[in-house]
Structure formats: C-alpha cells, structure tokens
ZADO-1210 file (C-alpha; in nm, 4 decimals, padded with zeros to 6 digits):
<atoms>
<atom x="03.7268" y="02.8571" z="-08.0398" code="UNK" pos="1"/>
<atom x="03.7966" y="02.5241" z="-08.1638" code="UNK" pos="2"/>
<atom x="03.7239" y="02.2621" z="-07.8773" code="UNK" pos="3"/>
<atom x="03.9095" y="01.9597" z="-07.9878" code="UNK" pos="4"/>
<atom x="04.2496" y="02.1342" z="-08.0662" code="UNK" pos="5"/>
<atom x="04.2260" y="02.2553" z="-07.6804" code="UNK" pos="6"/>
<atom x="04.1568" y="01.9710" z="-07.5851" code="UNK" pos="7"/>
<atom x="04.4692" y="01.7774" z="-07.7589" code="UNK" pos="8"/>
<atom x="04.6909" y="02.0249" z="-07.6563" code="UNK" pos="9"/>
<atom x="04.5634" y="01.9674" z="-07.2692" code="UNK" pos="10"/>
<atom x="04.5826" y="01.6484" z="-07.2872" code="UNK" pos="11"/>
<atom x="04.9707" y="01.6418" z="-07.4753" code="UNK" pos="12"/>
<atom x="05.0939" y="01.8761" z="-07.1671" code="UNK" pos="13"/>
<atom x="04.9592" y="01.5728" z="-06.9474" code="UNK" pos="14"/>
<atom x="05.1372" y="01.3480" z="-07.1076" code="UNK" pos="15"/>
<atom x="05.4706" y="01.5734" z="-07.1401" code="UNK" pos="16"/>
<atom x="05.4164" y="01.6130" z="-06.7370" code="UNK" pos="17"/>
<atom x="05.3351" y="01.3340" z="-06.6650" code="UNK" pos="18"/>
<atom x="05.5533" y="01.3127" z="-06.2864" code="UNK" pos="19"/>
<atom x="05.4297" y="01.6744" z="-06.2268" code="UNK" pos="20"/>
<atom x="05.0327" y="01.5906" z="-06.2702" code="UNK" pos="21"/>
<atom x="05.0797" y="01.2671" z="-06.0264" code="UNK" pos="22"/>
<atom x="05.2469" y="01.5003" z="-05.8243" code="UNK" pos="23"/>
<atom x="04.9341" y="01.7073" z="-05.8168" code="UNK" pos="24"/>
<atom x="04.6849" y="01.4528" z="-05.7935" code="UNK" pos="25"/>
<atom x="04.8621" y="01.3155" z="-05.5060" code="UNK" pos="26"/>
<atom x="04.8803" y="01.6399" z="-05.3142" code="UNK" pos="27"/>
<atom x="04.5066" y="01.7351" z="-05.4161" code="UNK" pos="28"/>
<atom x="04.4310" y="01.4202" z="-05.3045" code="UNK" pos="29"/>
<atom x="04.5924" y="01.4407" z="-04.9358" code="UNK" pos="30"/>
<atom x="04.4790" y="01.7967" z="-04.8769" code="UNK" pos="31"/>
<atom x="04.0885" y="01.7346" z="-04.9496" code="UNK" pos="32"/>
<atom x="04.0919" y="01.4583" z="-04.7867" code="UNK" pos="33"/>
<atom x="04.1713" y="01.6253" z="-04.5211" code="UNK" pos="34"/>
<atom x="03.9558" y="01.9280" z="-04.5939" code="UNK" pos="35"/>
<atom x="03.6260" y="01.6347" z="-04.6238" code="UNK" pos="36"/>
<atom x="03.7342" y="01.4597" z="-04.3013" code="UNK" pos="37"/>
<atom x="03.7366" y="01.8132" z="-04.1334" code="UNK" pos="38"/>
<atom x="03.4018" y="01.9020" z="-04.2246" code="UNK" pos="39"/>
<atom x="03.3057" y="01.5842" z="-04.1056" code="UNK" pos="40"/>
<atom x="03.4196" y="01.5975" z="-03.7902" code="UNK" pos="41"/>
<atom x="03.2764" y="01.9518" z="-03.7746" code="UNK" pos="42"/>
<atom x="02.8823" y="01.7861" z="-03.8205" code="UNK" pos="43"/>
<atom x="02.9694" y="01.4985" z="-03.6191" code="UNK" pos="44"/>
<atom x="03.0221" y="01.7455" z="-03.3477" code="UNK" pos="45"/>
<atom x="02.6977" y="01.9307" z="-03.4338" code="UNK" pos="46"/>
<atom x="02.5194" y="01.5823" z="-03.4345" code="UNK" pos="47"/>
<atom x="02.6618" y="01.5042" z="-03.1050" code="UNK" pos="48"/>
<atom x="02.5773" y="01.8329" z="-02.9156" code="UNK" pos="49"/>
<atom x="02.2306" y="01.8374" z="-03.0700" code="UNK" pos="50"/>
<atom x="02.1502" y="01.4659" z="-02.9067" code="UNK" pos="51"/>
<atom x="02.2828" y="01.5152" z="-02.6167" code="UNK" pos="52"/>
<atom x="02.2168" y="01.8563" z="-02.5174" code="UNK" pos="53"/>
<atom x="01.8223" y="01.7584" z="-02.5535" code="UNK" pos="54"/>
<atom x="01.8945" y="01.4649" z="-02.3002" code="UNK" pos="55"/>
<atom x="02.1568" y="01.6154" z="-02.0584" code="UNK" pos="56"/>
<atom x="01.9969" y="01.7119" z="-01.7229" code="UNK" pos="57"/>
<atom x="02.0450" y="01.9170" z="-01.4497" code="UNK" pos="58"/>
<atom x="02.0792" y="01.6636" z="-01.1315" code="UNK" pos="59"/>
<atom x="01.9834" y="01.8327" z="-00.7857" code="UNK" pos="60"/>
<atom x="02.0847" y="01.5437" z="-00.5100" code="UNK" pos="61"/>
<atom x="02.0301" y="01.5542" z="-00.1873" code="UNK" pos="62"/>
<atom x="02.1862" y="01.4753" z="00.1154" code="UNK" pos="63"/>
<atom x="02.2460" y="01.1449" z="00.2473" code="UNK" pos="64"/>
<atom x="02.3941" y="01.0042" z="00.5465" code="UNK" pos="65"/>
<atom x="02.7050" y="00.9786" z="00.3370" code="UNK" pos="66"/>
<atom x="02.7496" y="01.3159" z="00.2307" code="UNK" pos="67"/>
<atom x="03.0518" y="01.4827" z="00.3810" code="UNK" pos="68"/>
<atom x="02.9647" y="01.8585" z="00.1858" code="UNK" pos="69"/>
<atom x="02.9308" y="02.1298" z="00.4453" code="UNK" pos="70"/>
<atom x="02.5664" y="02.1548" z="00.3460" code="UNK" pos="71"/>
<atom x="02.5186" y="01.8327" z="00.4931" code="UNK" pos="72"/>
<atom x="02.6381" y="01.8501" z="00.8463" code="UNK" pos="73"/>
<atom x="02.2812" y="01.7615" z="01.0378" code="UNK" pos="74"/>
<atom x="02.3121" y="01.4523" z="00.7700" code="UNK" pos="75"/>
<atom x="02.0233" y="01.2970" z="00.5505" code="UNK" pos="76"/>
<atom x="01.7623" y="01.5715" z="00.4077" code="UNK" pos="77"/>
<atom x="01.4726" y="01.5889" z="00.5606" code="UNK" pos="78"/>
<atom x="01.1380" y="01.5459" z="00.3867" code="UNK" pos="79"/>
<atom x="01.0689" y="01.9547" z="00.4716" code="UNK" pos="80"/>
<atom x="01.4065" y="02.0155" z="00.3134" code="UNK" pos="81"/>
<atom x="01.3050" y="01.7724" z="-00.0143" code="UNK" pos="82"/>
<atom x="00.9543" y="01.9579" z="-00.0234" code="UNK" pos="83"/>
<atom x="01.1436" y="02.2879" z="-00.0361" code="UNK" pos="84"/>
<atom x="01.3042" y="02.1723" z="-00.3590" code="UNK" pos="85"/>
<atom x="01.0317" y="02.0506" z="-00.4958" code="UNK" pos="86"/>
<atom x="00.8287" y="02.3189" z="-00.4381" code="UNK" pos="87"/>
<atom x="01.1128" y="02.5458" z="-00.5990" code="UNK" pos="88"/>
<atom x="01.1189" y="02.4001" z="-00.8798" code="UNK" pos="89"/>
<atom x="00.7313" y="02.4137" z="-00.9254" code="UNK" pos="90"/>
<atom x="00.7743" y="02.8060" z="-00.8678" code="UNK" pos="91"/>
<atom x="00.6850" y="03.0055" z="-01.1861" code="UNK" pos="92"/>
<atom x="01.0548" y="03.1670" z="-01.1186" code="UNK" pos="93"/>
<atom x="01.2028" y="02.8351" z="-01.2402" code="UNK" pos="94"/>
<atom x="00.9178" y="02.6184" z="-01.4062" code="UNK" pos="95"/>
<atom x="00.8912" y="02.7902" z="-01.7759" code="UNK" pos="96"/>
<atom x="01.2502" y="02.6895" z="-01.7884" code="UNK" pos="97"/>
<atom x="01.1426" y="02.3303" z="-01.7266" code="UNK" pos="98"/>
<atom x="01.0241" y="02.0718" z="-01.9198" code="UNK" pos="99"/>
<atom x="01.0336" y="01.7805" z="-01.6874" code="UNK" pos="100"/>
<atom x="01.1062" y="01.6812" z="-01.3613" code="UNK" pos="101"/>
<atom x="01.1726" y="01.3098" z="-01.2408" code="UNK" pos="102"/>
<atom x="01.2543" y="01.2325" z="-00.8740" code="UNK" pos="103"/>
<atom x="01.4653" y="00.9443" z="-00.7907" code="UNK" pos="104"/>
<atom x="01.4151" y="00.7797" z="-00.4776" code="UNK" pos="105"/>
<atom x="01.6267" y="00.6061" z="-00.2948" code="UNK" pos="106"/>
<atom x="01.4904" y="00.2673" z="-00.3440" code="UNK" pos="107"/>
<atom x="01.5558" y="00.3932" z="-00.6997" code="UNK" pos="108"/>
<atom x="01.8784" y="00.5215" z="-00.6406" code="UNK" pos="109"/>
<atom x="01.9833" y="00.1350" z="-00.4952" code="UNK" pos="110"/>
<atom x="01.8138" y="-00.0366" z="-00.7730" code="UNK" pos="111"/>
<atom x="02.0828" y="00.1634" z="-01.0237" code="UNK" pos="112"/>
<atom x="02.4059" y="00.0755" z="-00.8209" code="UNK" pos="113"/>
<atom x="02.3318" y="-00.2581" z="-00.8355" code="UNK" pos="114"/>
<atom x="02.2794" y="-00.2388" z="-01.2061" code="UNK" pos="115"/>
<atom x="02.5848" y="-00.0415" z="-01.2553" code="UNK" pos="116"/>
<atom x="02.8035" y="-00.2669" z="-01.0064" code="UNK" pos="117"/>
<atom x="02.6293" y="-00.5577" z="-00.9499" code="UNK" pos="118"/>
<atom x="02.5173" y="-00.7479" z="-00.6358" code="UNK" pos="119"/>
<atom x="02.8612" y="-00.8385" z="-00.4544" code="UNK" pos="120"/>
<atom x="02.9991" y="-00.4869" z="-00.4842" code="UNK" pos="121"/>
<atom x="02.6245" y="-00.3074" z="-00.4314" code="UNK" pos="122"/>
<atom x="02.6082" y="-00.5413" z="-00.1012" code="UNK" pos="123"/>
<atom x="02.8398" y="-00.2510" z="00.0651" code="UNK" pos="124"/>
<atom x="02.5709" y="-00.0268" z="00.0450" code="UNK" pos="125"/>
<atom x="02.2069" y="-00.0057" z="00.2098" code="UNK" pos="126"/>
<atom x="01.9062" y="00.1822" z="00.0442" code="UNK" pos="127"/>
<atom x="01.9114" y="00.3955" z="00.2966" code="UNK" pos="128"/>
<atom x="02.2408" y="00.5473" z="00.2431" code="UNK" pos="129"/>
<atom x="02.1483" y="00.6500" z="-00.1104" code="UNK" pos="130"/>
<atom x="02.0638" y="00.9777" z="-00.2391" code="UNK" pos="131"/>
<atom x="01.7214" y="01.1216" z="-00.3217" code="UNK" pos="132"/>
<atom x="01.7946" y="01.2835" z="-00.6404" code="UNK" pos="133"/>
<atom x="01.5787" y="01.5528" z="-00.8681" code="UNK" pos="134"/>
<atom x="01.6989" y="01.4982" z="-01.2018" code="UNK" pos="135"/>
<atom x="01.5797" y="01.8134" z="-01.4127" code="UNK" pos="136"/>
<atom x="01.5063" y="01.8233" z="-01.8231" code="UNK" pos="137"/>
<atom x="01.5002" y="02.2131" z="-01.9441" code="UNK" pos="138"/>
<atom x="01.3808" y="02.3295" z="-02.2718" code="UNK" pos="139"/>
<atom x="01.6830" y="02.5554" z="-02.3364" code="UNK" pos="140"/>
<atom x="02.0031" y="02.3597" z="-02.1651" code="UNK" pos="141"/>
<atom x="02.2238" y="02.6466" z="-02.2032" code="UNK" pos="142"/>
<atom x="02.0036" y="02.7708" z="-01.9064" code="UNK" pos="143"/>
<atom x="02.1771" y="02.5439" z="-01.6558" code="UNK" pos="144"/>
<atom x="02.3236" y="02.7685" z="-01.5114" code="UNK" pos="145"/>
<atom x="02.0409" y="02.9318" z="-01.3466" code="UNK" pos="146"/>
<atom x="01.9352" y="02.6187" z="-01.1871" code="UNK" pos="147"/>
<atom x="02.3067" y="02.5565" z="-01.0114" code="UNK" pos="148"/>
<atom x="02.3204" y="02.9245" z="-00.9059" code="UNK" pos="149"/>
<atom x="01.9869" y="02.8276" z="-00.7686" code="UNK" pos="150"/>
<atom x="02.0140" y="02.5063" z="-00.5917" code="UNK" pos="151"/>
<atom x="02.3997" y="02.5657" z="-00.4551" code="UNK" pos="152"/>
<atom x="02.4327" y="02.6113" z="-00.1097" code="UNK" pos="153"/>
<atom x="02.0804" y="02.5631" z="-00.0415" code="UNK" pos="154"/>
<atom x="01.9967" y="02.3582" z="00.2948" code="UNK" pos="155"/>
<atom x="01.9617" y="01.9660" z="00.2638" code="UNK" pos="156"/>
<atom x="02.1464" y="01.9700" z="-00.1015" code="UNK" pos="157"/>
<atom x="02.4383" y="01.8114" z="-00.1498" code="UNK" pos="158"/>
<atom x="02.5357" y="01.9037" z="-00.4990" code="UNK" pos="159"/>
<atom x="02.3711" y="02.0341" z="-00.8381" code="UNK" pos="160"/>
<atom x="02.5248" y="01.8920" z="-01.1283" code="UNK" pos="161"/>
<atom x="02.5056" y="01.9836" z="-01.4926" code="UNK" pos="162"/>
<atom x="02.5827" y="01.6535" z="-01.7351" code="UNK" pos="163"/>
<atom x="02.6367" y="01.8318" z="-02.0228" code="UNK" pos="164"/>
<atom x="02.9705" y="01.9896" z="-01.8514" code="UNK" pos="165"/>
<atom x="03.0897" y="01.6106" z="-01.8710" code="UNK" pos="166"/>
<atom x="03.1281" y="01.5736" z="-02.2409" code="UNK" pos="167"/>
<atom x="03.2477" y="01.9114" z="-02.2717" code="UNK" pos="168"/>
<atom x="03.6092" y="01.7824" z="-02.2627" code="UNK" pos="169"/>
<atom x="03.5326" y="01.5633" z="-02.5576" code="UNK" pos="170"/>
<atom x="03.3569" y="01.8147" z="-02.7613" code="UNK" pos="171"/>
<atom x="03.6455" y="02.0042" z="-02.7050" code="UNK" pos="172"/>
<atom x="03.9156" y="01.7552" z="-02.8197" code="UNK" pos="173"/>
<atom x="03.7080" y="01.7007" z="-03.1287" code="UNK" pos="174"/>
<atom x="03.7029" y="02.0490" z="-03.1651" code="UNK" pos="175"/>
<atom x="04.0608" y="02.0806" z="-03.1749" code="UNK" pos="176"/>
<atom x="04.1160" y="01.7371" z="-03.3726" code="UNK" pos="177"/>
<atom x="03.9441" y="01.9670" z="-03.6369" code="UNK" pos="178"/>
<atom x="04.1302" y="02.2399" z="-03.6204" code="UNK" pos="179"/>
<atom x="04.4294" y="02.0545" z="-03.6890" code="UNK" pos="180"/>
<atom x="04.2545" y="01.8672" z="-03.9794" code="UNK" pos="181"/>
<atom x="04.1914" y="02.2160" z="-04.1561" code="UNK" pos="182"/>
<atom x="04.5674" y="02.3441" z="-04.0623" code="UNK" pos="183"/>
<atom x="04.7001" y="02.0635" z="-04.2555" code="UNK" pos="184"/>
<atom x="04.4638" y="02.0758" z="-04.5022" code="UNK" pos="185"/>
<atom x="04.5026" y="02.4550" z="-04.5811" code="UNK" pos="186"/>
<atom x="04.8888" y="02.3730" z="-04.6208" code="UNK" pos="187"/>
<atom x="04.8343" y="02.1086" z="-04.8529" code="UNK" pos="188"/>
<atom x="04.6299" y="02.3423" z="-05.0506" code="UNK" pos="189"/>
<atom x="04.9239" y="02.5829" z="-05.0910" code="UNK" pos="190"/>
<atom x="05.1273" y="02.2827" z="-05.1609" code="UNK" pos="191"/>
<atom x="04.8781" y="02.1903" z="-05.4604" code="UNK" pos="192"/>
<atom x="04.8684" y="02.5611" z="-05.5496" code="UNK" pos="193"/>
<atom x="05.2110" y="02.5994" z="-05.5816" code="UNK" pos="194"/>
<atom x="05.2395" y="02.2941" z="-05.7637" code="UNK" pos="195"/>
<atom x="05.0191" y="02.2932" z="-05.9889" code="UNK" pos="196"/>
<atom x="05.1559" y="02.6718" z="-06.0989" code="UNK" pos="197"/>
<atom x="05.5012" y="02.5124" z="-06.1330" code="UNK" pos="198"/>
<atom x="05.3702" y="02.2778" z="-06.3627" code="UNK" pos="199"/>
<atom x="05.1719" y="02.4969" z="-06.6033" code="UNK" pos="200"/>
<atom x="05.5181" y="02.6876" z="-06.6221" code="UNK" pos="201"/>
<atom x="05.7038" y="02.4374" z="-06.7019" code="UNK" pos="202"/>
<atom x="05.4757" y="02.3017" z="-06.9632" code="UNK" pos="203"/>
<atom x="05.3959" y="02.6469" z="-07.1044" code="UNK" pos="204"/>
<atom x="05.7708" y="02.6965" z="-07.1612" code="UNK" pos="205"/>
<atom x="05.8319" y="02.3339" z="-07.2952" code="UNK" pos="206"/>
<atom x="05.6040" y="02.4682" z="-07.5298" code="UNK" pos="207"/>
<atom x="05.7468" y="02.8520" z="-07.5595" code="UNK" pos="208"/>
<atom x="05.8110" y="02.7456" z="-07.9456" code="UNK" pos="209"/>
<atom x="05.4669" y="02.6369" z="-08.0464" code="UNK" pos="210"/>
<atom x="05.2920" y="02.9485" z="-07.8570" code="UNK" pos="211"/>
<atom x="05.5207" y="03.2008" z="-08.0179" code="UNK" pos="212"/>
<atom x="05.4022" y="03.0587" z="-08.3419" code="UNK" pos="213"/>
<atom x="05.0512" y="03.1095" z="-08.1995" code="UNK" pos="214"/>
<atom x="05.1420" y="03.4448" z="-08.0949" code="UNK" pos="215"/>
<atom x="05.2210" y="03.5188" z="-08.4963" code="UNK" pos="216"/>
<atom x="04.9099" y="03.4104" z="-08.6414" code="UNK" pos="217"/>
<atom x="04.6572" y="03.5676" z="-08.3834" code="UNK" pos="218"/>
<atom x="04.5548" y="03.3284" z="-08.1730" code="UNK" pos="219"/>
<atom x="04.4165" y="03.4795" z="-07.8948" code="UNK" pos="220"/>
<atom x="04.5112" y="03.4582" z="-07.5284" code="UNK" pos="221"/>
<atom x="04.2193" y="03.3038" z="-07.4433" code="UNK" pos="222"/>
<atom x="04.3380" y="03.0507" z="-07.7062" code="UNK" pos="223"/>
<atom x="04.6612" y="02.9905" z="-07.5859" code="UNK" pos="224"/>
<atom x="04.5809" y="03.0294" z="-07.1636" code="UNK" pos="225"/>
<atom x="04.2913" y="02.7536" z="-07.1713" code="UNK" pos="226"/>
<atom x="04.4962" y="02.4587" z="-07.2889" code="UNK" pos="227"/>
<atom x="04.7126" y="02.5080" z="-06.9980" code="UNK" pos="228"/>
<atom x="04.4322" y="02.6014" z="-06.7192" code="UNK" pos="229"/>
<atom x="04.2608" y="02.2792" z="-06.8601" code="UNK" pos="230"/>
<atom x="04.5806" y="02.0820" z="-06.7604" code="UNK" pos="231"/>
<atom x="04.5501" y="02.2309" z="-06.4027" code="UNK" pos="232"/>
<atom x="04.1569" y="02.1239" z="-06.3720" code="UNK" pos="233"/>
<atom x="04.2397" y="01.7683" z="-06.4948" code="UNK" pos="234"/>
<atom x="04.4725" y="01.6710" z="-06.2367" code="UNK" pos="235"/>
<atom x="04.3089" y="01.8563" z="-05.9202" code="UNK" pos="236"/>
<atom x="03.9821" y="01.7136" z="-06.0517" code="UNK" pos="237"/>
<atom x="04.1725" y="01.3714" z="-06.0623" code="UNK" pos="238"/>
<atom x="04.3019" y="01.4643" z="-05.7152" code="UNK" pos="239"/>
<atom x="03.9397" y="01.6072" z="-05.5596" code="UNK" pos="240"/>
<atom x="03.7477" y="01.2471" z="-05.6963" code="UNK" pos="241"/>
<atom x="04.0566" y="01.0194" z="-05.5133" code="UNK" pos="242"/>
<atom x="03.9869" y="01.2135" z="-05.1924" code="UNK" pos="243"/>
<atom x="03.6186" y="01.1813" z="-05.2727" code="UNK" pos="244"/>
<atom x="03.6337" y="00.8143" z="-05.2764" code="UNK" pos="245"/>
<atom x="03.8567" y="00.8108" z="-04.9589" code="UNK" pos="246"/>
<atom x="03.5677" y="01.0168" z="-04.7347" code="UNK" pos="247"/>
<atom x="03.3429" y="00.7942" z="-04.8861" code="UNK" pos="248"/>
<atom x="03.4825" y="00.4898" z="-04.7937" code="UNK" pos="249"/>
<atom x="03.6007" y="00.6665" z="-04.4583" code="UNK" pos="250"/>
<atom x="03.2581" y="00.6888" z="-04.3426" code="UNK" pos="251"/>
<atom x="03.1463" y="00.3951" z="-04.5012" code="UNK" pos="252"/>
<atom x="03.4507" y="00.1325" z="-04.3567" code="UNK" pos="253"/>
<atom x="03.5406" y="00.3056" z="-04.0535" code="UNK" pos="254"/>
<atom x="03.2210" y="00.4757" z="-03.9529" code="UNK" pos="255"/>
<atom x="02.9066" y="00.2642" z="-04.0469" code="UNK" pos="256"/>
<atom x="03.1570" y="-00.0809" z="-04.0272" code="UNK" pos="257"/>
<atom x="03.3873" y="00.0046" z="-03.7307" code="UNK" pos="258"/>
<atom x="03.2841" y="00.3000" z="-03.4728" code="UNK" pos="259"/>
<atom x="02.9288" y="00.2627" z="-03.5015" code="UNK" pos="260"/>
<atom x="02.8928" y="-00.1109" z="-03.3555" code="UNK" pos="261"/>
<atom x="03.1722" y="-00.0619" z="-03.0991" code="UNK" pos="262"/>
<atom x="03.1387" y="00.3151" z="-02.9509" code="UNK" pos="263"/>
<atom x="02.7924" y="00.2526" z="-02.7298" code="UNK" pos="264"/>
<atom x="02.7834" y="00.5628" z="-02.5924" code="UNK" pos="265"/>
<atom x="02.7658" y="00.7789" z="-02.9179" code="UNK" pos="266"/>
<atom x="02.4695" y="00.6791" z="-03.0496" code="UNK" pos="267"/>
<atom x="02.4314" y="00.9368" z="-03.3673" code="UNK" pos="268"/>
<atom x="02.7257" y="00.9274" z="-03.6505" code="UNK" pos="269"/>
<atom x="02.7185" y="01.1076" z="-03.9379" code="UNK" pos="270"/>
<atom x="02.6460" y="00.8976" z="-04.2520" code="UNK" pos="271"/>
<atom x="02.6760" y="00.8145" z="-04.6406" code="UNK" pos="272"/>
<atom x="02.4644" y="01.1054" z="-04.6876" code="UNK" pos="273"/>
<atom x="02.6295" y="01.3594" z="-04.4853" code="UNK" pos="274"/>
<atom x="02.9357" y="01.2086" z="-04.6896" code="UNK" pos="275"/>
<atom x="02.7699" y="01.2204" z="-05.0004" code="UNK" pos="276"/>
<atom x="02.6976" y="01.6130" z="-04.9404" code="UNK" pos="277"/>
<atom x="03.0877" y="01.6716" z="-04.8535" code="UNK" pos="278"/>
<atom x="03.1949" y="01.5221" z="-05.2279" code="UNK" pos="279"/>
<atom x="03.0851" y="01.8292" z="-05.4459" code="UNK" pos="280"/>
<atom x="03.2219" y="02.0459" z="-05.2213" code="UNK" pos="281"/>
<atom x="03.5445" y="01.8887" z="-05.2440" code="UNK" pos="282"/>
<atom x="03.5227" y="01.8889" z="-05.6190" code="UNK" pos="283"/>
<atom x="03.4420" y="02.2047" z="-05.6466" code="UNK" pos="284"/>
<atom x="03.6982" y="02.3411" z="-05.3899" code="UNK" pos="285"/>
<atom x="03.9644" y="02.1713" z="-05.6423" code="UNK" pos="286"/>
<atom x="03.8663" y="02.2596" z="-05.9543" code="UNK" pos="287"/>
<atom x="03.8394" y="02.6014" z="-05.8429" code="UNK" pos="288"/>
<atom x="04.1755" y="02.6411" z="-05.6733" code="UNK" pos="289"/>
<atom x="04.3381" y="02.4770" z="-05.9555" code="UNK" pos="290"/>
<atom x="04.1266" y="02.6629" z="-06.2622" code="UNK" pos="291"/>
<atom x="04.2445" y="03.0461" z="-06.0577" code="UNK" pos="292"/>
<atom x="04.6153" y="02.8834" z="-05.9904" code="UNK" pos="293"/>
<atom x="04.6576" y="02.7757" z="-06.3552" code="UNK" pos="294"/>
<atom x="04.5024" y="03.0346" z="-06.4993" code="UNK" pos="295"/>
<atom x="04.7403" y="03.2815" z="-06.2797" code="UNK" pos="296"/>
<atom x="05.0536" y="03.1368" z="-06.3315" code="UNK" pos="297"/>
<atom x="05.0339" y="03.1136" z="-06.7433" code="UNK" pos="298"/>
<atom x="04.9063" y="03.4786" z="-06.7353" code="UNK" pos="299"/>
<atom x="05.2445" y="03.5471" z="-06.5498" code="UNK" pos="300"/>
<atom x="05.4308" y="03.3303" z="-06.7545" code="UNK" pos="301"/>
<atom x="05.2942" y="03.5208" z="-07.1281" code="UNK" pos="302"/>
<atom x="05.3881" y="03.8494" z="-06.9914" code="UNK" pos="303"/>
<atom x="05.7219" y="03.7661" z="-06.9489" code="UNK" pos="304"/>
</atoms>
C-alpha cells in the first residue's frame, strides 16, 4: 500500500471540505470537552469524599440547660448520665468501630463560640450553658449509623449527629452537575458522529469519478476506504487536542489559579496530573469514534 498517495489524497479531501472538517473539529472539540470536564468532576468528587469521610465524625452532645429536646426535660446531663456515654462507647459492642474519641467540655465548647462569633456576640452566652460534647472518629464512617441508632433517645443526650450527612447535598449536586456534563457530551458525540459521516460522503462522492477509475484498475477497498477514514481521524484528532488544551488550561486557570485560593473549605482539588491522565483518553475516545464513523459511512457509501 503506497503511504504517501494516501496520504495526498487525505489531505486533498481536507482541503475540498474544508467548512465540513471545521465543522468537525468544532463539534469534537465541544463534546470532549465536555466528556474531560465530566470525568473531572467525577474524581473531584472521589477526592472530596475520600478527605472528608476520614475526618467527618459522629458528634454525641449532651444536654444543656438550653436544650429544649424531650430527652432533656430534668435539664443539664448529669455527670452519671456523661459516664454512661462514656462508658458506652468504651464497650467492646461499639469500640472496634472506633478509632478515637475526643470529649469537649464545656469550657471547650465556650472557647469555640467565641472563636466562631467573637466576644460581643459570645457575651450572650455563659460556659455553663454550653454543651458537653463526645465527638467520635470511626474507622469505617459508613458505620454511623450504628452509633445514632445507639445514642438516640438515650437519657441526658440531646442529639447524635453525623457530619458527613452535611455535605451530602453537595456531593449530590456535583453528582448531578456530572450527569448533565456526560448528557451533553454524549449528544455532541452523535453530533460529531453524524458529522463527520456526512462529510466522508460528501467527499467520497466529490470524488465518485476518481474511485471508479480506482475501481477499474484493482485498487483495493482497503485502498480506496483509508484515504477517507484518514480524513475522519484528522479532524476529530484536531478536535480531541483543542479540547485537550481546554481541560488543561481548565484546571490549570480556573482550578490551581481561581478555586483553589478562594474555596477554604475544599481543601483537595484535582490537579495538572489528574488532567494530564484525562488527555489520552480524550484522544483516544476521538480518534476512535471518528476512525469506526468514517470507516462506516464510506463502506455504505461503495456499496451503493
């Protein structure tokens, strides 16, 4: 097979299509892009949940002479009551789920509010109104559950509360923010697909003269198809390295430059590498789509 006459005649339907191919570089373009920013988002999520579901604790707080829950009608809990706790969650029932404990007094408890609102506002409140709080690590923090099941209802204890239930919503919104992403993306990829069929077509029949002449000296299909799958390649791989550059730069401009110094409470993003890993994929998602779309629609089109 003789390389360099493929590649001419690849590169002359370029040029004879020219609108067509910017067409499908532009569309390859949009619809990886959003394929990469989806997958993104995806490990951003996984980041997020990792970091914080090794921090989030299970907070068991006890009554105070605040507390308006019905398990606080006699008022503050009494030292027995806060020894009961304790001594729960030294119990062998509940320990081996545990990995730390750290109690909170109410001195402690103070100290916080008045970091949190500051002196004037924290002057409303008196030590002795606070809190005493058990705020529980456990080695496996889908087991939360067992804890709150455990502590609810149970005599001098206000409320048992699981953080991690608090950025649930947002893991959720990202979740769905992704979901979108790939919708869009996946019709953008039919849009390329389409497209880039439409244009081998129309360049294999611009051509209809010079492959029936092929056709009479025995050139072989696999002569006359590659040409035109070639074209197809070119401009999705055109398409796949513009949206490669935008994820890049993405991550690099928005991410490391904007979110990252401004979002406090997120404090792991994904990165140039976790970029870095996304760009073959979106190469290779494009020049496959566009190598089996090609490839299909000139088959149709010769046996016609």
């Amino acid at each position: 097979m003789r390389i360099g006459l493929i590649l001419a005649e690849a590169l002359g339907g370029l040029r004879r299509n020219i609108s067509m191919v910017i067409s499908v570089v532009l569309v390859t373009f949009v619809s990886l892009t959003f394929v990469g920013a989806a997958i993104l988002m995806q490990a951003q999520i996984g980041t997020m949940r990792a970091y914080w579901s090794e921090r989030a604790q299970v907070v068991v707080s006890m009554c105070s002479t605040l507390s308006e829950s019905t398990e606080c009608v006699d008022g503050a809990a009494s030292e027995e009551q806060t020894a009961a706790v304790k001594a729960q969650l030294e119990d062998d029932a509940l320990a081996r789920l545990i990995s730390d404990v750290r109690f909170e007094t109410k001195d402690e408890a103070y100290a916080n509010i008045v970091d949190q609102l500051g002196e004037d506002k924290a002057s409303l409140f008196t030590a002795d109104q606070m809190s005493e709080s058990f705020y529980v690590t456990l080695k496996d923090p889908t087991q939360s559950q067992v804890l709150v099941e455990a502590f609810n209802g149970k005599s001098g204890v206000e409320q048992v509360t699981d953080q991690l239930q608090y950025l649930e919503p947002l893991f959720s919104a990202l979740t769905v923010a992704t979901y979108i992403a790939v919708g869009i993306a996946v019709l953008m990829l039919i849009a390329a697909i389409l497209l880039i069929g439409t244009t081998i077509r129309l360049s294999a029949y611009a051509r209809r003269k010079e492959i029936g002449i092929m056709r009479l000296v025995g050139a072989s299909n696999r002569f006359i198809q590659t040409p035109f799958v070639l074209e197809g390649v070119f401009a999705a791989f055109l398409g796949s390295v513009l949206a490669s550059a935008a994820v890049l730069a993405g991550v690099h401009f928005g991410v490391d430059g904007y979110l990252r110094g401004r979002v406090a409470f997120i404090t792991t993003w994904v990165g140039m590498k976790d970029a870095a890993i996304v760009v073959p994929v979106l190469i290779g998602i494009g020049i496959v789509l566009a190598a089996l779309s090609a490839g299909f629609a000139i088959r149709r089109w010769l046996r016609t």
